[in-house]
C-alpha positions in Angstrom: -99.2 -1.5 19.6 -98.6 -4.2 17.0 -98.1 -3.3 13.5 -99.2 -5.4 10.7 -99.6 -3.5 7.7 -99.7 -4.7 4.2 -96.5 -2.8 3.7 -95.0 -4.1 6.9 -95.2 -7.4 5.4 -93.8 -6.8 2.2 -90.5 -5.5 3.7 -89.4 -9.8 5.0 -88.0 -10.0 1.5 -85.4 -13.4 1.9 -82.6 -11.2 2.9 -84.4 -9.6 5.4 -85.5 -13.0 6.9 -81.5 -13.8 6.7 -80.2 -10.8 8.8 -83.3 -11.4 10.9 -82.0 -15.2 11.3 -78.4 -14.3 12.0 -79.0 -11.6 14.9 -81.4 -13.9 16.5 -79.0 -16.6 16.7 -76.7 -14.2 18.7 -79.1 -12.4 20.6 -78.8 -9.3 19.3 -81.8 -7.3 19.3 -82.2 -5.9 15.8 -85.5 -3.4 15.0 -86.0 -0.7 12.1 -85.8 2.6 13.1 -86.1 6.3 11.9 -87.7 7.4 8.9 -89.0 4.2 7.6 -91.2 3.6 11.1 -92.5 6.9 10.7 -93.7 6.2 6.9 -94.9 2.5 7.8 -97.1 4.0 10.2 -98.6 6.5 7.9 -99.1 3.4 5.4 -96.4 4.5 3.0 -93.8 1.9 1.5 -90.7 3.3 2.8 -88.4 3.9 0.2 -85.0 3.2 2.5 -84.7 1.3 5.7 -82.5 1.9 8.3 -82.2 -0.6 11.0 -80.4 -0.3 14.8 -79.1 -3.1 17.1 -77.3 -3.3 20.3 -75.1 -5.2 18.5 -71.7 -3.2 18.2 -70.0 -3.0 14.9 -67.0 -5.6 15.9 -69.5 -8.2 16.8 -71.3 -7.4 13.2 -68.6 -8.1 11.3 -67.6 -10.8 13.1 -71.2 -12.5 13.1 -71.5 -11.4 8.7 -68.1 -12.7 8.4 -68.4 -16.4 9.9 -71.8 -16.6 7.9 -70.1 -15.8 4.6 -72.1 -12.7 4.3 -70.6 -9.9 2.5 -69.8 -6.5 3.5 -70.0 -3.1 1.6 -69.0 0.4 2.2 -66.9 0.5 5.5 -66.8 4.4 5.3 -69.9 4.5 8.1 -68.3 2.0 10.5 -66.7 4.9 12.6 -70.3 6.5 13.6 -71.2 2.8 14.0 -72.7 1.5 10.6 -72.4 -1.8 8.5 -74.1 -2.7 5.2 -74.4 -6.0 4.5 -75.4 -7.4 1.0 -77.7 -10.9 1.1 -79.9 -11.9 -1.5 -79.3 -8.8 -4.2 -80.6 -6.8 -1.1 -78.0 -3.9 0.7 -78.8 -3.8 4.7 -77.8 -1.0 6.2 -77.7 -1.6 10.5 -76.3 1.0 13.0 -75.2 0.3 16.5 -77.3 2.5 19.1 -76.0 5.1 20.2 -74.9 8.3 22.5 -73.3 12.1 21.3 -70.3 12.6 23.6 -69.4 15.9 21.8 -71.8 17.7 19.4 -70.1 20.9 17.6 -73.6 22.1 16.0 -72.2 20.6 12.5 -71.8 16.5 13.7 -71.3 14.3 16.8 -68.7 11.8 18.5 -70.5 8.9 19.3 -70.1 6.3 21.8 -72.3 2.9 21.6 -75.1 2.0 23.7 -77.4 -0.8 24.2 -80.1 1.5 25.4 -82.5 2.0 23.1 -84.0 5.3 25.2 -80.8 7.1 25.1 -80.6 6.6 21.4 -84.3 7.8 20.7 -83.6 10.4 23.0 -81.0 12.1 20.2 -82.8 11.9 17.5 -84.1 15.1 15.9 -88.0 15.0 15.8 -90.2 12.7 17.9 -91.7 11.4 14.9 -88.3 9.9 13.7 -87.4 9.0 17.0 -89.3 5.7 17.0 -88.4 2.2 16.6 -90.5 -0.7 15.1 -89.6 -4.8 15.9 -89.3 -7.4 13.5 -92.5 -8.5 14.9 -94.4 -5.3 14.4 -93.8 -3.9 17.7 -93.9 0.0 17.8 -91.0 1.3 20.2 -92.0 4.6 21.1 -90.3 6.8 23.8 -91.5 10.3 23.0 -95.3 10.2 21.9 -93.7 10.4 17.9 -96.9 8.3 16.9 -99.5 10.5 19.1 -97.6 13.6 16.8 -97.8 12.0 13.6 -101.3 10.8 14.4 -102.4 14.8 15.1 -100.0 15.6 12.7 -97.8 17.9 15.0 -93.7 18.3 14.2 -91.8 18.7 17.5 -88.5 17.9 18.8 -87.1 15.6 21.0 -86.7 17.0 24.6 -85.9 20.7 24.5 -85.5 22.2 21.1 -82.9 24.4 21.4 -80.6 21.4 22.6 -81.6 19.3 19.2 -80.9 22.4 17.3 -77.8 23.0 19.2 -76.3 19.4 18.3 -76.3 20.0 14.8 -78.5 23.1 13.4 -79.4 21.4 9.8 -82.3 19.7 11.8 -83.7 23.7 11.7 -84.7 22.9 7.8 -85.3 19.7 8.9 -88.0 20.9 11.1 -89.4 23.0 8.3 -89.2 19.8 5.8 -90.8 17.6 8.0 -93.4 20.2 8.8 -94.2 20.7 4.9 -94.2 16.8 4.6 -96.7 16.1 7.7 -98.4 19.1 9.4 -101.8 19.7 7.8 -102.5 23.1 7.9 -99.6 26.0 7.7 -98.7 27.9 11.5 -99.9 25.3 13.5 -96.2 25.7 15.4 -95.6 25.7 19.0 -94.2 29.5 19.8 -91.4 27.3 21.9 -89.8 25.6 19.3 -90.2 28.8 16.6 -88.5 30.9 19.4 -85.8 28.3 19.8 -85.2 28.6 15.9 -85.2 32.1 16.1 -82.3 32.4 18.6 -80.1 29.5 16.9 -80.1 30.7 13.4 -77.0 32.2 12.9 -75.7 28.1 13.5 -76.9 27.8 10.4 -74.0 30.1 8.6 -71.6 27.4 9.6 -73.0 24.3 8.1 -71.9 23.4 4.7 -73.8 25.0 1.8 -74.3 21.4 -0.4 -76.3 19.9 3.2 -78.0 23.1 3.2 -79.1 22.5 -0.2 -80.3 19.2 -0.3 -83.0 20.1 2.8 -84.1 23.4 0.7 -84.9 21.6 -2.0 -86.7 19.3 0.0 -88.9 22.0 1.4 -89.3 23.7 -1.5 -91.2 20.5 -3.0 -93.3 19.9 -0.1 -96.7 21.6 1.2 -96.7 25.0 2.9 -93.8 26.3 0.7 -95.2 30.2 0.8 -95.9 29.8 4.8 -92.6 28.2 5.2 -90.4 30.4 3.2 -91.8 33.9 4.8 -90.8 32.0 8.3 -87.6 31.9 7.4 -87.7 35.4 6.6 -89.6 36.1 10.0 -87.0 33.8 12.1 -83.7 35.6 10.2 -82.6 32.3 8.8 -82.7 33.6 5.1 -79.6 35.8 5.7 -77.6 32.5 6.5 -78.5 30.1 3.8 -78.2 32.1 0.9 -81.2 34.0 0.4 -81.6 37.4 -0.3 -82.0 40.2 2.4 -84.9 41.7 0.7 -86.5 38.5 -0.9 -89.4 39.3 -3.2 -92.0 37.8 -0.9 -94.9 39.0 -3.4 -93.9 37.1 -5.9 -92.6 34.5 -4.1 -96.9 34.5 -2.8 -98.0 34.7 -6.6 -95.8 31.9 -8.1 -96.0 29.4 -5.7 -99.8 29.4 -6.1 -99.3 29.2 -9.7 -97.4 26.3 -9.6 -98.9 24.1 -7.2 -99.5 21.2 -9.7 -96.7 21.8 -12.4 -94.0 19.8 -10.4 -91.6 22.5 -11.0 -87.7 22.0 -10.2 -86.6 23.7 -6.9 -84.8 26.6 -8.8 -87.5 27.1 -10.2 -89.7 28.3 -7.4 -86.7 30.0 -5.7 -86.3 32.4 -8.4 -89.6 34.0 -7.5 -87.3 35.7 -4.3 -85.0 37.0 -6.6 -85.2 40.6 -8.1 -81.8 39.9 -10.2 -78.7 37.9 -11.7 -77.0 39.4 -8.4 -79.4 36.8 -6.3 -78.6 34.0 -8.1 -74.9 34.4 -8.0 -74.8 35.1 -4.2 -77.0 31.8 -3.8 -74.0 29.9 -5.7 -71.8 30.9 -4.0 -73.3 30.2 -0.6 -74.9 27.0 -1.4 -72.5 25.5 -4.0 -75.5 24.8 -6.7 -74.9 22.8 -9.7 -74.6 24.6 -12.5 -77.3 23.2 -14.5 -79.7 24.7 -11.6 -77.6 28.3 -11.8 -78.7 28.6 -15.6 -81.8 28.2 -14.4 -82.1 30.6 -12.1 -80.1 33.3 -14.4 -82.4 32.6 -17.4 -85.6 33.0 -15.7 -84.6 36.2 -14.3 -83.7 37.4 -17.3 -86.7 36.0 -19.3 -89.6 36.5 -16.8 -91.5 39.6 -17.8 -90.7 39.9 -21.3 -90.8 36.4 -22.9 -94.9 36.3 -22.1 -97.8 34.5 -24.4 -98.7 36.2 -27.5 -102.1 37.8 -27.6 -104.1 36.3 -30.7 -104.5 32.7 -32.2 -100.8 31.5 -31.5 -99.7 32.3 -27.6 -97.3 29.9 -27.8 -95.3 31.4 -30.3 -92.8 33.9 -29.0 -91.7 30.6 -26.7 -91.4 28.7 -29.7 -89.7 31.5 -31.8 -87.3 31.8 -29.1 -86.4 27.9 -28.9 -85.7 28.2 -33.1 -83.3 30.8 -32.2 -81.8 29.5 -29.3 -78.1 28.6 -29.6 -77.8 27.1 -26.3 -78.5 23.4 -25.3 -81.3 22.4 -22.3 -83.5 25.6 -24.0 -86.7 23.5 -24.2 -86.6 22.6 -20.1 -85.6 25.7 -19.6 -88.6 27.1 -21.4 -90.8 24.5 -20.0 -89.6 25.6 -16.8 -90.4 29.3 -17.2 -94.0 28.5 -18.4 -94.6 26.7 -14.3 -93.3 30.4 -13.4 -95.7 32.2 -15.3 -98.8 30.0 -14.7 -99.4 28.6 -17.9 -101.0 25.6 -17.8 -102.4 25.2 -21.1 -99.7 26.8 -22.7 -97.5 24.4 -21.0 -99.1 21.1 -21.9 -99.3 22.2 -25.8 -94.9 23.2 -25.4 -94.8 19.9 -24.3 -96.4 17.7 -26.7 -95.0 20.4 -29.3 -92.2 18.5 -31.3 -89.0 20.7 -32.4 -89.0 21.1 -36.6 -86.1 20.7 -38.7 -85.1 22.9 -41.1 -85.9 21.4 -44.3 -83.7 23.1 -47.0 -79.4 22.6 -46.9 -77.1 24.3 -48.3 -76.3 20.7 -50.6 -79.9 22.2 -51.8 -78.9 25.5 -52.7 -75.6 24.3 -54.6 -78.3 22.3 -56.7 -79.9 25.3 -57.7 -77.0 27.3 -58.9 -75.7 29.2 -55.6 -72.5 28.6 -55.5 -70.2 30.9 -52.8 -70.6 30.1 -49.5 -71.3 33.7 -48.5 -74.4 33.5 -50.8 -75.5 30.6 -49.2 -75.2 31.5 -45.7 -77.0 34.6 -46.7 -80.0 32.8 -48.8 -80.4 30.0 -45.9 -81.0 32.8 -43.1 -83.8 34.5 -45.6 -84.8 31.3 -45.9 -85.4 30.5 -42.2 -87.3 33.7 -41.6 -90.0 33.1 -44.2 -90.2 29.3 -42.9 -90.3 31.2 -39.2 -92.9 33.5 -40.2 -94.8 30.6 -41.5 -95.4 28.9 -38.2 -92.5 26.6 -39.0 -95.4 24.8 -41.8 -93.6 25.7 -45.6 -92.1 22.7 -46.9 -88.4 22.4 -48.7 -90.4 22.8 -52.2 -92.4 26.3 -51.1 -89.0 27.7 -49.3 -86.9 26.7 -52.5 -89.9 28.6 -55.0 -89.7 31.2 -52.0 -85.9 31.7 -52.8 -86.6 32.2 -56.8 -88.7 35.3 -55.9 -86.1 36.5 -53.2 
């Protein structure tokens, strides 16, 4: 098939049309390939593009070089990449390619110019296509048949994939939460193969780990996805708890569906204490902004709930005017995805922080003059102007204080 989709189009920016000028001249065959096929085909602007050649990565440099082009990042020119900047525009091409010698955690590669052989170790067949520079679809393994029925296998055998580098076991799952349209529609092969590679898992790096959890913690079929990792024993070897709280873990992410909450956020539902969260940090190296997270809605969950009565919002907002600690409000915002709170979360939102109106410089005015007094008058102060709703002004507080 020929592709010729309004977003296919837009991509022959002039640096495209440069590259696409300079490997022609050569005769170096030059198509995009990977992710950005698959999301052309499902009509999505692709957000990065990766493109391969048979060109190897000598006779790159050489052909950018005489052209005048300039070259960035030489770090991927080992596995075979160059990025070339024309026009504002960063290209990033790959020479095809074949594993030699696969560990489970990465490859040595040696190039090819056979563009089978290179589909053929890719991870999922619908990654595993290529797309020319005239819009024609390069498709070795039925990836567009899959993404068309919306089906997420591997290439070839799954346990070989798996076995080459066993991330692409939460790659699976991500892709599956990204494209399949209803959860278990797996084939009992490929879950069996995950099943009996799992324990690969406990000896890939906790930050790659991360990233894809995040990733499938965003997508659809989070609750379906999540118990299959219990199911498969992959939790054990990515951080999560033995005895995940897979009821609440259920209940939140039903609650949440259309709160875009962070990842941490949804993870915590698994977790039954601060225990949990630690043991996640130090498996998966999380930032420590996402830790926080994780402690203080564990800690916050079940007690720091809507008020019954005219204000529900209050005990949130009492507990952000007490608060010490910086990033409060997100957190707070955060907890209210947890617990469901729609309404209540849209009003915390639009809610805007009050100052304190009175100073000390005020209280000095008045006749207060030791600093003990002051500190002492100014924390009466703030719990009438609490009890208030935050609404009495620096002239009631100050009248307040004559009575006091």
């Amino acid at each position: 098939m020929r592709l010729q989709a309004p977003q296919f189009q837009a991509l022959f920016t002039p640096g495209l049309r440069s590259v696409a000028e300079l490997f022609e001249k050569k005769n170096y065959e030059l198509r995009i390939a990977g992710g950005a096929v698959r999301d052309l085909l499902s009509g999505v602007t692709p957000q990065d593009i990766d493109f391969a050649t048979t060109a190897t990565p000598a006779e790159m440099k050489e052909m950018f070089t005489a052209a005048g082009v300039r070259l960035i990042n030489n770090k991927g020119e080992k596995h075979g990449t160059i990025t070339a900047r024309l026009h504002e525009q960063n290209f990033e091409i790959t020479t095809l390619r074949i594993d030699v010698v696969t560990d489970g955690r990465h490859a040595e590669v040696e190039f090819t110019t056979d563009w089978h052989k290179d589909a053929e170790r890719r991870d999922l067949t619908v990654n595993s296509m290529f797309l020319g520079l005239d819009g024609t679809l390069y498709d070795f393994f039925n990836g567009y048949e899959d993404l068309k029925s919306k089906k997420i296998r591997f290439v070839g055998k799954a346990a070989e994939r798996i076995q080459e580098d066993y991330l692409r076991i939460l790659r699976y799952f991500r892709f599956y939460g990204r494209i399949a349209e209803k959860p278990g529609d797996h084939e009992p092969t490929t879950l069996q193969a995950i099943k009996e590679n799992a324990k690969g898992l406990a000896g890939i790096s906790g930050e790659r780990i991360w990233v894809e959890l995040k990733k499938i913690l965003l997508g659809n079929h989070v609750n379906h996805l999540v118990q299959l990792m219990y199911e498969l024993d992959i939790a054990q070897y990515i951080g999560l708890p033995l005895d995940g709280n897979l009821e609440e873990f259920a209940r939140v992410t039903k609650n949440i569906q259309n709160l875009s909450p962070k990842p941490m956020t949804i993870l915590t539902s698994l977790f039954k204490g601060k225990d949990d969260v630690t043991n996640l940090d130090l498996r998966l190296k999380i930032s420590k902004e996402e830790k926080n997270l994780g402690l203080f809605l564990v800690k916050h969950r079940q007690e720091l709930t809507k008020a019954t009565g005219p204000e529900p919002l209050r005990p949130y907002q009492d507990f952000l005017m007490d608060s010490r600690e910086a990033n409060t409000n997100s957190k707070i915002l955060e907890l209210l995805k947890y617990q469901g709170e729609e309404q209540l979360l849209k009003e915390m939102q639009e809610w805007t922080v009050p100052s304190f109106p009175v100073s000390g410089h005020d209280l000095r005015k008045m006749g207060v003059s030791s600093g003990k007094e002051i500190g002492t008058a100014l924390q009466q102060l703030r719990d009438e102007w609490k009890k208030s709703g935050y609404h009495m002004d620096k002239e009631e507080l100050l009248s307040c204080l004559k009575k006091l």
